[in-house]
C-alpha positions in Angstrom: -50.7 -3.5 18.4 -48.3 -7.0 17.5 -45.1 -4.9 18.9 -46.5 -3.5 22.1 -48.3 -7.0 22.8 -45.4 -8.7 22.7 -43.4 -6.2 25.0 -45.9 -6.0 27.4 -46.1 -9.6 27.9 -42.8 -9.5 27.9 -43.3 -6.7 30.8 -45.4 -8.9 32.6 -48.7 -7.6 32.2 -51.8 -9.8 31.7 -53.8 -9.8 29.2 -58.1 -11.2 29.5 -61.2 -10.7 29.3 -62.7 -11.1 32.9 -66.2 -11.5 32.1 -65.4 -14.1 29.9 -62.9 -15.9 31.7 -59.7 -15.2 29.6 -56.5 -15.1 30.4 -52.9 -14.7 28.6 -49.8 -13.8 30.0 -46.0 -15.0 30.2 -44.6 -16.4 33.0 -41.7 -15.3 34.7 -39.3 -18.2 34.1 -39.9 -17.9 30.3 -38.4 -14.4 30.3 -34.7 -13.9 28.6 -35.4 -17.8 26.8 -35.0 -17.7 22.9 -38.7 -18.8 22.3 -40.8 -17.6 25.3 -43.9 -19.6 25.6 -47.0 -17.6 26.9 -49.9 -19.1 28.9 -53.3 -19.0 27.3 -56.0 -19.6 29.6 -60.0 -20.2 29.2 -62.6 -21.7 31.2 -59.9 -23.1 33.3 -57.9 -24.9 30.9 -54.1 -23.6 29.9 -52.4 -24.1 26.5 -49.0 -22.7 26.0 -48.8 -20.3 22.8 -45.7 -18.8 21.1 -45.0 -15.1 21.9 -46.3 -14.5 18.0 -49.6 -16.5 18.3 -50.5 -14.7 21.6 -50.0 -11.4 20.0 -52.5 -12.5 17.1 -54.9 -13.3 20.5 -54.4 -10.0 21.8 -55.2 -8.5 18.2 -58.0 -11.0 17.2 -59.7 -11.5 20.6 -59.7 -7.5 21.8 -58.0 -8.4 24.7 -56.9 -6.0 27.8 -54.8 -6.2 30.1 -56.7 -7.1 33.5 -56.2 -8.4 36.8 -55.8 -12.2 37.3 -57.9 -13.7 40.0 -54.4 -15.6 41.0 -51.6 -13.6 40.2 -52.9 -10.2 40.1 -51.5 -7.8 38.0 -48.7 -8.8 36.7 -47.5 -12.7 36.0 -44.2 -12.0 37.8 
């Protein structure tokens, strides 16, 4: 899953777990940049991740893709 993660984050979709209030996704001013830097988000808080770590959270974490309670579907 590593190589379709990272394309669709690169896509835009969102990534979570709803129920537990998880969120990753990359926003739209960090597409085309050399090292994109994906937003991790629990309970509230953000932490920016590299493209590779949020693929290891996607794989490690059983994330979906879901809908954002902000930005919906897609990050951009």
């Amino acid at each position: 899953m590593t190589q379709i993660g990272k394309k669709h984050l690169l896509a835009g979709i969102i990534y979570g777990d709803a129920e537990n209030k998880e969120f990753l996704y990359l926003p739209g001013g960090e597409v085309g940049t050399d090292h994109p830097l994906c937003v991790y988000e629990k309970d509230g808080s953000r932490t920016d991740v590299t493209l590779d770590e949020a693929s290891h959270l996607i794989d490690h974490l059983t994330l979906k893709p879901v809908s954002h309670p902000i930005l919906g579907k897609r990050a951009f």
